[in-house]
VODOMAR-905371 format. One record per residue (C-alpha): residue in one letter; x, y, z. Coordinates in pm, whole numbers, padded with zeros to 5 digits, always signed. Example, Ala and Ser with C-alpha at 12.3 -4.5 7.8 and 13.67 -1.06 7.14 Angstrom:
A+01230-00450+00780 S+01367-00106+00714 
END
This chain:
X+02568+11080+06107 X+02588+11432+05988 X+02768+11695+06211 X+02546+11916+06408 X+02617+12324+06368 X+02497+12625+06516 X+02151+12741+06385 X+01994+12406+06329 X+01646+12264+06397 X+01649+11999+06624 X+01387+11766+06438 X+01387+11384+06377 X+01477+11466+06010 X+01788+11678+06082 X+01971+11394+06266 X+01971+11124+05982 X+01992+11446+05680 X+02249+11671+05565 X+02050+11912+05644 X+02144+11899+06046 X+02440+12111+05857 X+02341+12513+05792 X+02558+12806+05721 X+02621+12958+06111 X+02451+13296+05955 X+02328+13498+05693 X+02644+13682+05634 X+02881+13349+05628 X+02655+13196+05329 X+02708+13561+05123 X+03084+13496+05199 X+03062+13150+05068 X+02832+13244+04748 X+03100+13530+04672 X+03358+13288+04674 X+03222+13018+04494 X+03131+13309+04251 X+03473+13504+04251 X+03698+13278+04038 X+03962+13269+03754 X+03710+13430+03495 X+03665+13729+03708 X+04019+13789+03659 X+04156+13683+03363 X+03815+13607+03096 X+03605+13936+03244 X+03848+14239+03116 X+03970+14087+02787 X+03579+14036+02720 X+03514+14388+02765 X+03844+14506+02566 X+03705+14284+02288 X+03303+14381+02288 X+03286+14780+02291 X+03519+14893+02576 X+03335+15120+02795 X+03027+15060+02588 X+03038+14665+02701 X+02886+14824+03085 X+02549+14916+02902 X+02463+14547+02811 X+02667+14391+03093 X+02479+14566+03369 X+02165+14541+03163 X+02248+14103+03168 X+02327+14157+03539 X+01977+14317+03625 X+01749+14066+03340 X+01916+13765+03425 X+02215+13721+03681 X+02001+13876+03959 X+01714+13710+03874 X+01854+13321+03796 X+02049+13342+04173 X+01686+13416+04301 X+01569+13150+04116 X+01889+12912+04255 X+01800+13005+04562 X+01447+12975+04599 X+01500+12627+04467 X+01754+12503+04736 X+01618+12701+05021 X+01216+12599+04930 X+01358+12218+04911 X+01614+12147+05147 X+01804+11979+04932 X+02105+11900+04673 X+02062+11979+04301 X+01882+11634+04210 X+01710+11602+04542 X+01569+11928+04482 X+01434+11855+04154 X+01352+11466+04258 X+01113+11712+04510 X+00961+11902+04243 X+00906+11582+04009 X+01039+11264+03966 X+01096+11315+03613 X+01345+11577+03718 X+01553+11462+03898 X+01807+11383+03586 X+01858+11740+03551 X+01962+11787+03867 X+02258+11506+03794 X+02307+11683+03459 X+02397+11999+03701 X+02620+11761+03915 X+02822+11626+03625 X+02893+11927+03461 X+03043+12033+03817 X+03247+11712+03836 X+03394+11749+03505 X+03521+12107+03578 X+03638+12064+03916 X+03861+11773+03729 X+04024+12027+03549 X+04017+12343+03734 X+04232+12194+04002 X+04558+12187+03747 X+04488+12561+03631 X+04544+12650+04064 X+04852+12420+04047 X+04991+12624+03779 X+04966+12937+03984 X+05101+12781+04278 X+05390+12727+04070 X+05405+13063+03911 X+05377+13261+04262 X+05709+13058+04361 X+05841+13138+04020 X+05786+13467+04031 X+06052+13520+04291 X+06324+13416+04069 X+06109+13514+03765 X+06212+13179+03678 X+06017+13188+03304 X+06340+13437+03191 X+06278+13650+02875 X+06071+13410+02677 X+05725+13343+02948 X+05543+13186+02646 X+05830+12893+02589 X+05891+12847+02963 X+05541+12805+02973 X+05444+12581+02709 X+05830+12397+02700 X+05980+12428+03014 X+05676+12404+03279 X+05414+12204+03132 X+05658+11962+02881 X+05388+12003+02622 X+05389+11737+02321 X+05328+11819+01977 X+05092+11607+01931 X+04724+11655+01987 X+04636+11333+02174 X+04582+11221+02539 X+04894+11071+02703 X+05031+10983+03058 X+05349+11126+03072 X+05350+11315+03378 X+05509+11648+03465 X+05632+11628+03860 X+05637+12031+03841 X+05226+12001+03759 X+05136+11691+03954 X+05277+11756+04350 X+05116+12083+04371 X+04797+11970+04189 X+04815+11678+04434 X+04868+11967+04707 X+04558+12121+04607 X+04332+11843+04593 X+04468+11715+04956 X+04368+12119+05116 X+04023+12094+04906 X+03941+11754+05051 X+04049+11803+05378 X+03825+12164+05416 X+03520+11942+05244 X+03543+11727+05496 X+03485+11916+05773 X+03095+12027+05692 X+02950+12371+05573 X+03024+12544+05926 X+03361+12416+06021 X+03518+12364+05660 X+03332+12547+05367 X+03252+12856+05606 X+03587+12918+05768 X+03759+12833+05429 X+03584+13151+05298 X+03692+13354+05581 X+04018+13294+05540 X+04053+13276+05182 X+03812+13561+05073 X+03958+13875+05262 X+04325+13731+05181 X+04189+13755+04808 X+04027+14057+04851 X+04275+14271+05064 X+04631+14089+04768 X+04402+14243+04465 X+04330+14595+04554 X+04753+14609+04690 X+04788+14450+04310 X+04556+14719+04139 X+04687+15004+04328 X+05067+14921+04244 X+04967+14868+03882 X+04809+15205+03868 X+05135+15334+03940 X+05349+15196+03615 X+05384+15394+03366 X+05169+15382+03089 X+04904+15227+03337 X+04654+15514+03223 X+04697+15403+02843 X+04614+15015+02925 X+04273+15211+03154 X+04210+15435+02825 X+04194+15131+02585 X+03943+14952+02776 X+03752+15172+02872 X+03688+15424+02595 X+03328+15294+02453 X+03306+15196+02097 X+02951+15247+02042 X+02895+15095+01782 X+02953+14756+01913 X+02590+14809+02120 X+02426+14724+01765 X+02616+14408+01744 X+02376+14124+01895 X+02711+13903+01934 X+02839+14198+02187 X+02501+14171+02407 X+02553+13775+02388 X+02899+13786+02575 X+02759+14019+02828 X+02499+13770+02901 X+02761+13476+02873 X+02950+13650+03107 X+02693+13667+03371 X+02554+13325+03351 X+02942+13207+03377 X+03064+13427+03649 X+02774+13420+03879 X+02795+13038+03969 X+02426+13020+03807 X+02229+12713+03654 X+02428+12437+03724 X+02372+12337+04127 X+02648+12588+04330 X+02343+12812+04461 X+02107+12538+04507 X+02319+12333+04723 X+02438+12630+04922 X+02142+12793+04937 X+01975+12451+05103 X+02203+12503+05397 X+02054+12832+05517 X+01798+12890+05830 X+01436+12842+05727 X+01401+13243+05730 X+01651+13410+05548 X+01650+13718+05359 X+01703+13539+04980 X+01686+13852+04767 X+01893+14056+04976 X+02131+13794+05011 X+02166+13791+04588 X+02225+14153+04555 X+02458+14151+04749 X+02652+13863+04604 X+02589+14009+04240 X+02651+14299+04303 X+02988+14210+04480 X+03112+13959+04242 X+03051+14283+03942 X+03284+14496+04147 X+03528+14238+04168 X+03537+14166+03781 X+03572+14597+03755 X+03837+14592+03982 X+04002+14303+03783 X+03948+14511+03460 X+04149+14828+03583 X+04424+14632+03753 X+04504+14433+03443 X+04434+14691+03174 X+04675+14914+03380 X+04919+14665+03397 X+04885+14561+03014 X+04883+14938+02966 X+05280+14926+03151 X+05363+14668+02944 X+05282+14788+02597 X+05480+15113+02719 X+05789+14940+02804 X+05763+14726+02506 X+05694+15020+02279 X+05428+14867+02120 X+05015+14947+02129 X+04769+14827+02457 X+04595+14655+02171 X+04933+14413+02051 X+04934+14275+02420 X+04608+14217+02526 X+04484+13879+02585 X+04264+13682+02786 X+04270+13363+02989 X+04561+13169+02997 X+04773+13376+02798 X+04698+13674+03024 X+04761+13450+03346 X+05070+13250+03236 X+05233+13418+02956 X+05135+13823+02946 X+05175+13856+03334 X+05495+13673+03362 X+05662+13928+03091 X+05522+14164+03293 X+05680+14101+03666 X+06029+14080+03433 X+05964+14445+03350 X+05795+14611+03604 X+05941+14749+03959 X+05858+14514+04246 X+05793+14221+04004 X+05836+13965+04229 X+05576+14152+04486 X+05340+14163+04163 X+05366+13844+04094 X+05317+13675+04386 X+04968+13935+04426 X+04876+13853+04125 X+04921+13449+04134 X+04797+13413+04555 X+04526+13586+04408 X+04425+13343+04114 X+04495+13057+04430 X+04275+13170+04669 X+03984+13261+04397 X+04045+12951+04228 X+04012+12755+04556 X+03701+12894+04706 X+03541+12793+04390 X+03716+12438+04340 X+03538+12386+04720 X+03218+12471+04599 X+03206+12272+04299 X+03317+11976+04463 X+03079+12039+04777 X+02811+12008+04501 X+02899+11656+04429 X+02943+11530+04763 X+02556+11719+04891 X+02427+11473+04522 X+02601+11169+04641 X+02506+11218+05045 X+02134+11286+04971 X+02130+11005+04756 X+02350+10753+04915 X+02216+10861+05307 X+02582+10902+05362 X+02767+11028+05648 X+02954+11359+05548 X+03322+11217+05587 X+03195+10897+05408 X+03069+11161+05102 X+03336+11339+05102 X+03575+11053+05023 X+03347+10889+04833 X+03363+11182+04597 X+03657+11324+04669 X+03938+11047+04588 X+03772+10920+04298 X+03802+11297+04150 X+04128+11403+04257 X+04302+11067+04107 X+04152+11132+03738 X+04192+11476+03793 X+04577+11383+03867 X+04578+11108+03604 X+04452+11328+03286 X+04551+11664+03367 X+04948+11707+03494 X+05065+11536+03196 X+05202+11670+02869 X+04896+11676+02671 X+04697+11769+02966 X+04658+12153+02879 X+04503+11992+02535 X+04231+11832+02722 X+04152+12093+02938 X+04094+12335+02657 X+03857+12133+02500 X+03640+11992+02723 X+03657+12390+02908 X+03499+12512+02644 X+03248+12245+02549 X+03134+12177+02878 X+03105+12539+02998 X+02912+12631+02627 X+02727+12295+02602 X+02725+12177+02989 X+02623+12487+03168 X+02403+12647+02900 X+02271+12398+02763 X+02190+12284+03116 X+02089+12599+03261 X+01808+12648+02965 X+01688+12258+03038 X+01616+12338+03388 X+01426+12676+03283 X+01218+12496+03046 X+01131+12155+03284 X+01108+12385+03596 X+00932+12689+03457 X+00715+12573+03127 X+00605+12225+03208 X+00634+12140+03604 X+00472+12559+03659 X+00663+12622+03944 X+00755+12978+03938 X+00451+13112+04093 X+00499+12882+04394 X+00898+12991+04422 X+00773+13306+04378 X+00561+13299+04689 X+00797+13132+04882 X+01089+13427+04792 X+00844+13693+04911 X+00771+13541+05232 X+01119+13530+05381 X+01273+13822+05179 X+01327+14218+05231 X+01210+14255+04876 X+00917+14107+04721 X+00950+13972+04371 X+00639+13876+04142 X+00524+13876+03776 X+00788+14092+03647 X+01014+13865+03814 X+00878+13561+03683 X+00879+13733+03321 X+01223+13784+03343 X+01338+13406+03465 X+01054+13285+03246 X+01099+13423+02909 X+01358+13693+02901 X+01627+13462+03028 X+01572+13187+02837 X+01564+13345+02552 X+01913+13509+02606 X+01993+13100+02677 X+01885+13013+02332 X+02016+13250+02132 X+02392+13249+02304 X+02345+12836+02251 X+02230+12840+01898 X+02467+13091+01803 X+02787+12841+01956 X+02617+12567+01770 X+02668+12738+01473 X+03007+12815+01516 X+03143+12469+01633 X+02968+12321+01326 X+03092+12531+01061 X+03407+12619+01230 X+03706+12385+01339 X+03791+12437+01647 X+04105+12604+01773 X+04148+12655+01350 X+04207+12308+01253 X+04507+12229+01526 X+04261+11987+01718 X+04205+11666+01547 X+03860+11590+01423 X+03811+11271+01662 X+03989+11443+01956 X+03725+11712+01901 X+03430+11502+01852 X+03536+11283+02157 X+03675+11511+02429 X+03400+11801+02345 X+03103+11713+02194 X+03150+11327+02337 X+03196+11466+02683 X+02866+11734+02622 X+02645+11441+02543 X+02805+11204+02809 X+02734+11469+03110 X+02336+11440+02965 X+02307+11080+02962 X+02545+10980+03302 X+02249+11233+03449 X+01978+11002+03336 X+02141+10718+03397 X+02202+10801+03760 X+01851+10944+03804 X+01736+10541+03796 X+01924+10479+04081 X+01658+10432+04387 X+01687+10668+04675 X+01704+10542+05010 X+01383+10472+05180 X+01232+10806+05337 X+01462+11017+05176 X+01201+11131+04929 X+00851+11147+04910 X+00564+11278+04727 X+00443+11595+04865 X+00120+11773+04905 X+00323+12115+04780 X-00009+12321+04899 X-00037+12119+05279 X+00329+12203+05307 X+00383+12557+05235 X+00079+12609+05424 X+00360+12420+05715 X+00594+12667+05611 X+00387+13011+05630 X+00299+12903+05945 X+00640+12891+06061 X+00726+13222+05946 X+00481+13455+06037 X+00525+13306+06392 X+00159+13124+06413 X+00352+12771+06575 X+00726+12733+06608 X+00974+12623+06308 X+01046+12313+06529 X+00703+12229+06488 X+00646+12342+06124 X+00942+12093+06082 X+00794+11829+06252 X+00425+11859+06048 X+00635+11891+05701 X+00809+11586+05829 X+00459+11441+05903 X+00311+11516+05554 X+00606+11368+05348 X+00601+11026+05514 
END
């Protein structure tokens, strides 16, 4: 039996559904979709990508990506979850039955990166406690790779586990779990009030003290003087749209499940600029605090902005560390800087969990405690049984960067194609956007979801194709086999575990064939105030049975 929340219809349906659970308002589900947005690539993959693709020059194709395909794709999320009223492969189960296995493509990809994901906000529980001490000494990259994680030579997957990795990984899965399991309203929502203005209010004390070290306005110089040149390069326009589709939570379920948990009318467009728009101005305020502080470092190391910069784990775990050893108020800067990778990292471990447990419930008819474990448990132990081990951070790297380039691409330009080109369903989300939304969207709009952004899909996708075939990865330091297993194995397996679990037969009544032009007639009804949304509820209840 689900649990019941503010704002919900009280229908037949809604007492035996998830969907008895909704986001309390408007403004808690923009909360939650920042969060789930706002993560570890804001902060640590968003400046170095800019350093490294044109400096200033990287905000002409970045905010062009933003406007001709973020924006767009979370109106397209959303109009699927919010026209559907349900999870990712419900959704799609809704639209055709021969689509449902992309929705449980969507699902695994999420599974497989909240696996990993959860040891990356271990680490920087550990590193806000170290940076007290500074307990990494003069050599961060050692302590790092030698002294914290234990890391083996070898390139190969063992279970020798690191205590320092595995109780505060187990510590993260236990607070994840635990919010999950209280619903959308009660757990997801008040997670994200907690979490996100802690998150918010750490940063901007972390970018304002790191505008005051010197050399700050040397690190702000280098990334932001524009190299035009680098706007002729096609590769350069390919990471700003890479960028997008990764930080904006797009194409592979997040919006769609969260999105299915908001009130019948709700203003869908409005709702997306505001959580693009606030998820940019995060990843800007990430570049200048960073960039400043990289700009410190290179001073007090007397070296150039351009001999320290690095992205992603190396910034994070290795660059920052040297940094709170140098700087004044290091410990204060360090524990800013790692709370703030916690508490970003978290609100989007919740929401790619909560997009397994909506798959399983809807398909299962389970109760929400019953999904939650369901999911949960079996998650966190081979997240704890692969990952906090000494050739853990091998793994991760790997299947990171296979599943992200050939799970939520690859994905993401599936969906477009099954959705867009051969169910023809944009005109009908269309529609349905327009009627509940401030702003209006139509053929230009559908030009942009339908052809501009798959495009930009194809090429980024063909173009990493490319590269991982002619290229070794990581230069030859992976094994062929580990490779061909952990990457392009795990690619293909996310595809077929998707099919495979599309066979399985829904519950009786949970899905139906529907009359899509009786229903949104139902649903028009409702919101231009002709009968009641109880009642449209009851009628679209009426035509699916």
């Amino acid at each position: 039996m689900s649990t019941s929340t503010a704002g919900t219809s009280a229908t037949p349906r809604a007492e035996t559904t998830k969907q008895s659970e909704t986001f309390s308002s408007r403004n808690i589900f923009i909360l939650s979709a920042i969060g789930s947005a706002v993560g570890l690539g804001n902060i640590w993959r968003f400046p170095y990508v800019t350093y490294d693709n044109g400096g200033g020059a990287f905000m002409i194709p970045y905010l062009v990506a933003l406007l001709t395909a973020g924006i767009p794709l979370l109106f397209f999320d959303y109009s699927l979850g919010h026209r559907y009223r349900g999870s990712t492969p419900l959704t799609f189960r809704r639209i055709a039955k021969w689509l449902e296995g992309f929705g449980w493509w969507q699902v695994a990809v999420c599974f497989v990166i909240a696996a990993y994901y959860a040891v990356i906000i271990a680490w920087a529980v550990m590193y806000m406690f170290f940076s007290f001490n500074q307990a990494w000494g003069d050599d961060a990259k050692g302590f790092l790779y030698d002294s914290f994680l234990h890391l083996q030579a070898d390139v190969t997957t063992g279970f020798t586990f690191v205590p320092e990795v595995l109780i505060p990984q187990l510590v993260v899965w236990a607070v994840t779990i635990s919010i999950l399991a209280f619903g959308v309203s009660k757990g997801i929502a008040r997670a994200n009030l907690i979490f996100m203005p802690l998150l918010v209010v750490m940063f901007v004390i972390l970018v304002v003290q790191s505008l005051f070290l010197p050399g700050a306005l040397d690190g702000l110089n280098s990334l932001f003087t524009p190299n035009w040149e680098a706007l002729a390069d096609p590769g350069v326009w390919a990471a700003a749209y890479g960028q997008i589709f990764f930080s904006l939570s797009v194409g592979f379920g997040i919006m769609v499940t969260y999105s299915s948990y908001l009130e019948r009318k709700t203003d869908l467009t409005g709702s997306g600029f505001v959580v693009a728009f606030a998820n940019s101005s995060f990843e800007l305020l990430a570049g200048i605090g960073v960039f400043a502080a990289l700009g410190f470092m290179a001073h007090a190391s007397g070296t150039s902005v351009d001999e320290v910069a690095t992205g992603g784990i190396g910034l994070a775990f290795v660059a920052f560390p040297t940094l709170i050893s140098q700087a004044p108020f290091g410990p204060l800067i360090g524990v800013l800087f790692f709370g703030s990778l916690v508490f970003a990292g978290l609100t989007s471990l919740i929401s790619l969990v909560e997009v397994v447990i909506a798959a399983v419930r809807d398909k299962m008819s389970l109760s929400r405690l019953q999904a939650t474990f369901a999911v949960g448990i079996p998650l966190a132990a081979l997240s704890l049984l692969l990952f906090p081990t000494t050739t853990g951070l091998y793994l991760l790297d790997v299947v990171d960067e296979f599943v992200n380039k050939f799970g939520i691409l690859a994905g993401a330009l599936a969906t477009l194609i099954a959705v867009v080109v051969i169910a023809r369903k944009l005109p009908l989300l269309a529609r349905h956007i327009s009627r509940v939304s401030s702003i209006s969207v139509g053929k230009f709009w559908m030009l942009l979801v339908g052809v501009i952004s798959p495009l930009a899909l194809t090429y980024i996708l063909v173009t990493e194709i490319i590269t991982k075939v002619t290229s070794a990865y990581g230069d030859g330091d992976y094994p062929v086999e580990f490779v061909n297993i952990y990457g392009w194995g795990m690619a293909l397996a996310l595809i077929v575990v998707g099919a495979l679990i599309s066979l399985i037969p829904w519950k009786q009544g949970v899905v139906t064939d529907v009359d899509e032009d009786t229903e949104d007639e139902h649903f028009t009804n409702a919101m231009t105030g002709e009968i009641p949304v109880e009642q449209a509820d009851d009628e679209r209840e009426e035509v699916r049975a």
